[in-house]
N, C-alpha and C positions, 0 to 999 in steps of 0.2 A: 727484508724478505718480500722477494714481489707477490700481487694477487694471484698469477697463477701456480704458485706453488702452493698457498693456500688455498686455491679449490683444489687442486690437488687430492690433496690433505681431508679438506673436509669430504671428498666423495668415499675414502676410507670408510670399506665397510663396520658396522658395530662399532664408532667411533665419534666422538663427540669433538669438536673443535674449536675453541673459546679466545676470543680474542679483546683484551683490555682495550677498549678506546684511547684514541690518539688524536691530536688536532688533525685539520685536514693538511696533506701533504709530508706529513711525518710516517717516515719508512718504521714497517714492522719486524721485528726481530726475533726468531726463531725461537729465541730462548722464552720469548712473550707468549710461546701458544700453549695452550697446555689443554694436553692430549687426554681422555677418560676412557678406560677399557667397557666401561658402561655400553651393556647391549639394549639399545633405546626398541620400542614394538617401531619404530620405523625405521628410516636409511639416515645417513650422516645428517649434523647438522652444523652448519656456521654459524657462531654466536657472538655478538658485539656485550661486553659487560660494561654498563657505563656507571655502576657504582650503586644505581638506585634501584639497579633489577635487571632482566636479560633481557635481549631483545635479539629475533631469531633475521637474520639478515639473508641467509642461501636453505636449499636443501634440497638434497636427491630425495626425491618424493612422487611418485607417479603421479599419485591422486593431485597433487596440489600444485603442482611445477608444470611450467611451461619454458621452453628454452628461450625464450625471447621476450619472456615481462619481465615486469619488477615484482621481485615478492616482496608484501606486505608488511609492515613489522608493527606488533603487537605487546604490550607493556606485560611480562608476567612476572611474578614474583619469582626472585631466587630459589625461595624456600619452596614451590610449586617444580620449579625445576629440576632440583634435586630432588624431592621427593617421588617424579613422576618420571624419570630417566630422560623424558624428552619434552621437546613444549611441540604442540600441536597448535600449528599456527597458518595465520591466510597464506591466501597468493595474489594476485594481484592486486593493489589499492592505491589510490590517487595519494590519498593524506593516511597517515599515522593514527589511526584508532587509539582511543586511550580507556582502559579499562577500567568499568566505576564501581562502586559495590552493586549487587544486584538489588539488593531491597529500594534503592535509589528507582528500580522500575525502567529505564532505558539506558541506550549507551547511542553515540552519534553514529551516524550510518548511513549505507550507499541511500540516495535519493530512488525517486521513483524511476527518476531519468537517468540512472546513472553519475549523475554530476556528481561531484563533491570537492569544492573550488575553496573553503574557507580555512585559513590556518586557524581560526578562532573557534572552528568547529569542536574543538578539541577542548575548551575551555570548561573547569568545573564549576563555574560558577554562572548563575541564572542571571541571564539578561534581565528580570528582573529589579537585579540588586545594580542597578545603574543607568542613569539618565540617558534617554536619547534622542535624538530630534533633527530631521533629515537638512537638505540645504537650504529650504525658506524657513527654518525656526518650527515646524510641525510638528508634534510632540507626541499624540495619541495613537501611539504601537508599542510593539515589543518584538524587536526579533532579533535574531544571533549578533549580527555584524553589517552595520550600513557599510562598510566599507568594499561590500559584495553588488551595491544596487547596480552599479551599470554592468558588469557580466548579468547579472539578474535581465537590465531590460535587453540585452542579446539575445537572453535564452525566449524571450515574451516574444519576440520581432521574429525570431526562426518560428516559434507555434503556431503565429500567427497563417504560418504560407501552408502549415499544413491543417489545418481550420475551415477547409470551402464553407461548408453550411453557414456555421459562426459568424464567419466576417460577411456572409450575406444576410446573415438576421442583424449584427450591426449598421450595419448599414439602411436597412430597414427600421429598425429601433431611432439609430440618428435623425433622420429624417419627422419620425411620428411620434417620436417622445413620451411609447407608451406607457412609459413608468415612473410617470411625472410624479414627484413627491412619494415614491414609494421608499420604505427605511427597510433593507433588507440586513437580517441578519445569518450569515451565509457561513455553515461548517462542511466544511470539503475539503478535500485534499489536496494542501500548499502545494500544486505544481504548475508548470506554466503555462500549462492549456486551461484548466479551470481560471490561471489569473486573467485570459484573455476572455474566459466567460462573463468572470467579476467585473472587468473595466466596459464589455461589452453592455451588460446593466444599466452601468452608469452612462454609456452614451445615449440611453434610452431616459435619463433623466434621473435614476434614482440612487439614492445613498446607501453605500453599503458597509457593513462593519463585519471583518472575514477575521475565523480562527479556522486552525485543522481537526479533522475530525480523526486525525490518527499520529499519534505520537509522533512516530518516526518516518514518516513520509514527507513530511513538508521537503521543498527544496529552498533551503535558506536563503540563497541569492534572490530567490524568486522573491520569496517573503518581504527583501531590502528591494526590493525593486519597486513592490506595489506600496511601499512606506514613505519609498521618497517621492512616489505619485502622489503625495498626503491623502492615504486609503489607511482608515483605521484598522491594522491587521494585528493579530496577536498571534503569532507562529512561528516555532520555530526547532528543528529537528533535536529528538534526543529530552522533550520535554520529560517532566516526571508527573507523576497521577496528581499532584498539587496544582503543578503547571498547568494541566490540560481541562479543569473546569474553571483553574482564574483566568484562562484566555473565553473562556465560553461565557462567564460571567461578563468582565470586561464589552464582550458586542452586545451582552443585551439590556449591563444597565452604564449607562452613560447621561452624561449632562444634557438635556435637551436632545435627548434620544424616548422616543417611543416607538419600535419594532412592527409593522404592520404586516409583512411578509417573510416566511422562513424559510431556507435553504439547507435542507440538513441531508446529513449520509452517515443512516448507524443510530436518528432520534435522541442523540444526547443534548440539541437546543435544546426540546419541546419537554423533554424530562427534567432539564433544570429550569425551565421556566415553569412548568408545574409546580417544579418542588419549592424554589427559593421564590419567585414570583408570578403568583396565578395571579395576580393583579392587572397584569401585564399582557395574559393572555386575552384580555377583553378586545385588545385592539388590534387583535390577528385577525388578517383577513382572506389568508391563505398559506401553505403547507405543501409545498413538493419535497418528498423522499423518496432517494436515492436507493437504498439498500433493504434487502429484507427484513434484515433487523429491524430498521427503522420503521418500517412497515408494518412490522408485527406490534409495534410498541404502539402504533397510531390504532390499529385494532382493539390493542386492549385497552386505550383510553375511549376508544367508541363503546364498548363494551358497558363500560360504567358509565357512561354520559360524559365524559369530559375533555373529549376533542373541540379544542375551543375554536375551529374554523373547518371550512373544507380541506380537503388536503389530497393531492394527487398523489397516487404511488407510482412512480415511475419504473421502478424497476419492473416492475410487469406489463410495462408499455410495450409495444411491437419490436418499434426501434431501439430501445436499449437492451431486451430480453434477445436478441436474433443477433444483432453487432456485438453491443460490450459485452456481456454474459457467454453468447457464446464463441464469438471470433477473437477476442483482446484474452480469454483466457486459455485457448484453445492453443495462442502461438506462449500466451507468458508464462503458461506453468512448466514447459520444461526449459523454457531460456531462465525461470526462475531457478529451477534446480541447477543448472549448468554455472550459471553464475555461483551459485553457493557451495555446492558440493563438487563439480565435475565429475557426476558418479556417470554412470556408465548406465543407459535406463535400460537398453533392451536386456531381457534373461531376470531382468527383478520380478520378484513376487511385490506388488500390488493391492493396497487394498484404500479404495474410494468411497468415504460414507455420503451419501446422500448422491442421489440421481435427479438431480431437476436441470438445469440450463448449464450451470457451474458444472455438475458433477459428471454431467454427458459430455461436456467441451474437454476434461479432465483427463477421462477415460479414452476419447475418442485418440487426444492427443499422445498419450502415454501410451496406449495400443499400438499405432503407427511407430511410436519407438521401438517397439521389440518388447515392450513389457506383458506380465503375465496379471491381466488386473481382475479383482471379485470388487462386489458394489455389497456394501450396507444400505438398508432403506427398509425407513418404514413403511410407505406407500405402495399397495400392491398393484397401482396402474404405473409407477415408475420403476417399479420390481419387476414388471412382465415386459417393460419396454427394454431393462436391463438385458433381462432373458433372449428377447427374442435381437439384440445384440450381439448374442454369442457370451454374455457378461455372467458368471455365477452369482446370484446372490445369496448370501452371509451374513449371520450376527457377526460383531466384532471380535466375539471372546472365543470362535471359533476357528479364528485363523490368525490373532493377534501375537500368536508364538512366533510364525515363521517366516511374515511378511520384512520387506526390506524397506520400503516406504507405506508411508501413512498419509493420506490428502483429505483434509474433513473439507465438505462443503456444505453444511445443514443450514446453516443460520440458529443452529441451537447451542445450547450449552453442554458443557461439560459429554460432548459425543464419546471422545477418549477419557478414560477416568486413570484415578493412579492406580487401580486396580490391573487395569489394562499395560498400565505403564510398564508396572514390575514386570509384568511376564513378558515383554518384547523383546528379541534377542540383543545381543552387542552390534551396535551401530545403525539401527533401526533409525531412520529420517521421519520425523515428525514435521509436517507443513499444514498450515490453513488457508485456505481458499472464498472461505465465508469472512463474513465483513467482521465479527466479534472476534475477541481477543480471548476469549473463553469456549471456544469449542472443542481445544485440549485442556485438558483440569491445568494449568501450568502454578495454580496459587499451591497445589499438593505437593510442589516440587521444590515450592521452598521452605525446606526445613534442612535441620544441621547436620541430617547426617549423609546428605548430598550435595557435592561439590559440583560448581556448573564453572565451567570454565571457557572464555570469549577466545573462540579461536581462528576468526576473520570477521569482518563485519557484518550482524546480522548470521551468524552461526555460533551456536552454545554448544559446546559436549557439557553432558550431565552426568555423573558419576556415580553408580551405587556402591556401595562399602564392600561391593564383593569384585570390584574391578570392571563389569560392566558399565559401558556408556550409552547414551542415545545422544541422537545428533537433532537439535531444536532449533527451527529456522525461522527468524522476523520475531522471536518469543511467542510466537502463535500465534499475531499477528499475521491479517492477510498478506499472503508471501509476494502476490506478483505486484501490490502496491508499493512495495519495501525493495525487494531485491532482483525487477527487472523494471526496462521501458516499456510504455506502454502505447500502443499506434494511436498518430495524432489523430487520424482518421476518424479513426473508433468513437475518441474523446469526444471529437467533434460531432457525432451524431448524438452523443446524450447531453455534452454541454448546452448544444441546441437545446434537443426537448425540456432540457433544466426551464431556461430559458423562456420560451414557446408556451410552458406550461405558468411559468411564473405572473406572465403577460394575462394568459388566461385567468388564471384567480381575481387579476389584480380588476382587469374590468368589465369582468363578468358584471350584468345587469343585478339586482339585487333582486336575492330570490331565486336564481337561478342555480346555486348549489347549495344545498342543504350542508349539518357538520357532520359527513361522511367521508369515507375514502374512496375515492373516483379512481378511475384507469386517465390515461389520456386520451382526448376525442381525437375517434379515426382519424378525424379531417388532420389534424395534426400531426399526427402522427406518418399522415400521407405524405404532409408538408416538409418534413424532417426529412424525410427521404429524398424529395424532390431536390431538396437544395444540395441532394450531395453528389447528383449525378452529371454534375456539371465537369468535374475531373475525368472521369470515365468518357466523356462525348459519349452519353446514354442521348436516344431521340424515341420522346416516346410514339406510340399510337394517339390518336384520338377518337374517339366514339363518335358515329353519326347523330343525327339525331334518329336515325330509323332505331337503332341500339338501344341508344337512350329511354328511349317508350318501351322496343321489349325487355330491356332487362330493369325497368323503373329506376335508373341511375340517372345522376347531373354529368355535364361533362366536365365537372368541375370537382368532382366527386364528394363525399366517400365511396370507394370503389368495393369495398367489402361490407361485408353485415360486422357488427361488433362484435359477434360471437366464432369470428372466422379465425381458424387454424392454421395460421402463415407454415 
């Protein structure tokens, strides 16, 4: 029987169409298909049975079908399939997702970038539990599959050309080698702009030992890339919650390792060096973070006395609060949705918690969709800036019935609770936008009498006992880290300030920062900027010196007061 008598067939309304597996090039026989009167809640579907379970190979589906990809195909139990009339499965995917128990904590998944290049991705068992060691004999890493490194340094060499600032602070860095002897310990997100951040470090002199700071973000190639550079990395996509503090252990305690400088996004170094060793923290001599979270967690070790160095918070630096915060989410939150759901945004009810830089870029973007959005917030000066938006603000438990997507942006906990959860209609989109993995309760969600079922990469239906689902995206994990790309450009201006700022700590005069949480200084700030306007053929002004006297500025700046409102 040819293929198109079997699409045929399978486009059969209220019709299932199942097809036993066959070597490749062995002709199918009519008698082999077997037809099920079964009215599935969706349109037909073609099924390959290969003995171990079903696997959904076609299907007329608006939501999920495109005439011209490949649909995805996802490991689901028989006994799932019959039970549930239909599998609810991706569309598009490079490689073959394989479905793991959930209390396992992750499953492997699209990259930041999109990529996903490894047959080995799919592996159940933890790189871990086997030796590895790149082509000089270099042994101190762990990641999926060296045999990804050189696609890995393809993907480094493309970052590179969209990096301006970066490869002009390396190049600077090479030259002056200001981070001579410095041992960084660096948690960020395995992708190949940040590996051009980490190698850029090292061209300035110093050693660094990288894990990720998010499960499933790493891009694995990348990971084999910067491994067989012999860069002690420990990362590597689909980790589980065991996995992802022995990768953070591993950089910070090591053989003739003592950590002087930290790089974190999210504060999960600085919290297990507290916790497993404050011994350690003696010999920090500076701290830039990346995300709020991280930030908030540097606050409350200030709070008590035991922030063991200075520490810059970057994330409410100029240049990363104005570019990454609000232009990198502003385009990734709905290319995030599009990739994972292909829902349809304008005409959706809406509803956005938190209003700061994330949740204004959120709102802004989803608006210009057609979407119909209200803002949660506790803050009555980001409440009135909602307002005077055109934006309603709303507690959550007041519009939680009828909303069709859900986007936290807090940097808080449990914003969505399982309270909230029960009452949200069938198919309600759960995504998070803030850096934690807890700003939807998602530990309430695992218990026995809901079924969560992986039905493309980085998308869950969750089932209650009465037949309603919700649809959970990245595990509530931030979405546009996981399930979109993200502009090199962008990268490139906070990788800098990473950077920029790192330099700063490192040879700051002693005495010149106390153990506080600093912003980044203007001038640098200025600097980050300057370097990236070389792409644009920006030219600036310059100041006379008649200027210079009346406005009491250098012409070399800082050109704003510190307290100035970009």
């Amino acid at each position: 029987m040819d293929f198109h008598k079997l699409k045929k067939l399978s486009m059969s309304p209220k019709r299932f169409v199942s097809v036993t597996n066959r070597p490749t090039g062995m002709q199918l026989k009519e008698s082999e298909l077997r037809l099920s009167t079964i009215s599935p809640p969706s349109a037909a579907t073609v099924i390959v049975d290969n003995g171990n379970g079903t696997r959904e190979i076609g299907r007329n589906n608006s939501m999920f079908d495109r005439e011209n990809s490949t649909t995805s195909m996802s490991k689901i139990s028989s006994k799932t399939h019959r039970e549930r009339g239909a599998v609810r499965i991706a569309r598009p995917s490079i490689s073959v997702p394989r479905r793991r128990p959930h209390d396992d904590g992750m499953e492997d998944s699209l990259t930041a970038s999109g990529s996903d290049t490894s047959e080995d991705d799919e592996s159940d068992t933890s790189p871990r539990d086997h030796p590895q060691a790149n082509s000089v004999g270099f042994a101190d890493f762990c990641v999926r599959n060296m045999k990804m490194a050189a696609f890995g340094r393809r993907e480094i060499e493309l970052a590179e050309q969209e990096l301006p600032g970066l490869m002009a602070l390396r190049k600077k860095l090479r030259a002056e080698k200001s981070l001579r002897q410095a041992k960084i310990v660096a948690c960020l997100h395995l992708v190949a702009q940040n590996a051009v951040l980490l190698e850029t470090l090292m061209e300035g002199g110093a050693e660094v030992r990288c894990c990720a700071c998010n499960v499933i973000s790493t891009q694995n190639e990348v990971a084999s890339a910067l491994a067989e550079a012999s860069i002690p990395v420990f990362a590597w996509r689909g980790q589980s919650e065991e996995d992802f503090w022995w990768s953070i252990d591993r950089c910070i305690n090591a053989t003739d390792w003592k950590p002087n400088l930290i790089l974190d996004d999210g504060g999960d170094v600085i919290h297990w060096m507290a916790k497993r060793y404050p011994d350690a923290l003696q010999g920090i001599r500076g701290i830039v973070e990346e995300s709020a979270t991280g930030v908030h967690r540097l606050h409350q070790l200030t709070k008590v006395g035991r922030l063991p160095a200075p520490a810059i918070n970057l994330n409410e630096s100029i240049t990363k609060s104005i570019f990454d915060n609000l232009l990198t989410t502003r385009e990734s939150i709905v290319e995030s949705l599009k990739r994972t759901t292909d829902m349809m945004i304008a005409g959706k009810q809406v509803l956005v918690c938190g209003y700061g830089d994330v949740g204004k870029a959120c709102c802004k973007s989803l608006q210009t969709m057609g979407a119909h959005v209200v803002v949660a917030e506790i803050d009555p000066i980001c409440a009135l800036q909602a307002c005077m938006e055109g934006l309603k603000v709303v507690k959550v438990g007041e519009v939680i019935k009828t909303v069709d997507l859900v986007v936290t942006a807090t940097g808080n906990k449990r914003v969505i609770t399982r309270e909230h959860l029960d009452r949200m209609k069938r198919s309600t989109v759960l995504c998070n936008m803030g850096h934690s993995d807890n700003e939807i309760d998602i530990a309430s969600l695992r218990t026995a009498e809901l079924v969560w079922e992986r039905v493309r990469p980085q998308v869950d239906y969750i089932f209650w006992p009465d037949g309603r689902h919700l649809v959970l995206l990245a595990e509530g994990r931030v979405v546009n880290q996981n399930c979109s790309s993200l502009p090199s450009l962008v990268l490139s201006i906070t990788a800098t300030a990473q950077g920029l700022a790192l330099i700063e700590l490192y040879t700051a005069p002693a005495g010149k920062y106390k153990t506080e949480v600093y912003l980044l200084p203007k001038k640098l700030d200025e600097y980050v900027a300057l370097l990236h306007l070389e792409p644009f053929d920006a030219h600036l002004s310059e100041l006379t010196d008649e200027q210079c006297r009346y406005m009491g500025l250098s012409k070399m700046g800082p050109f704003k007061a510190g307290n100035y409102r970009y």
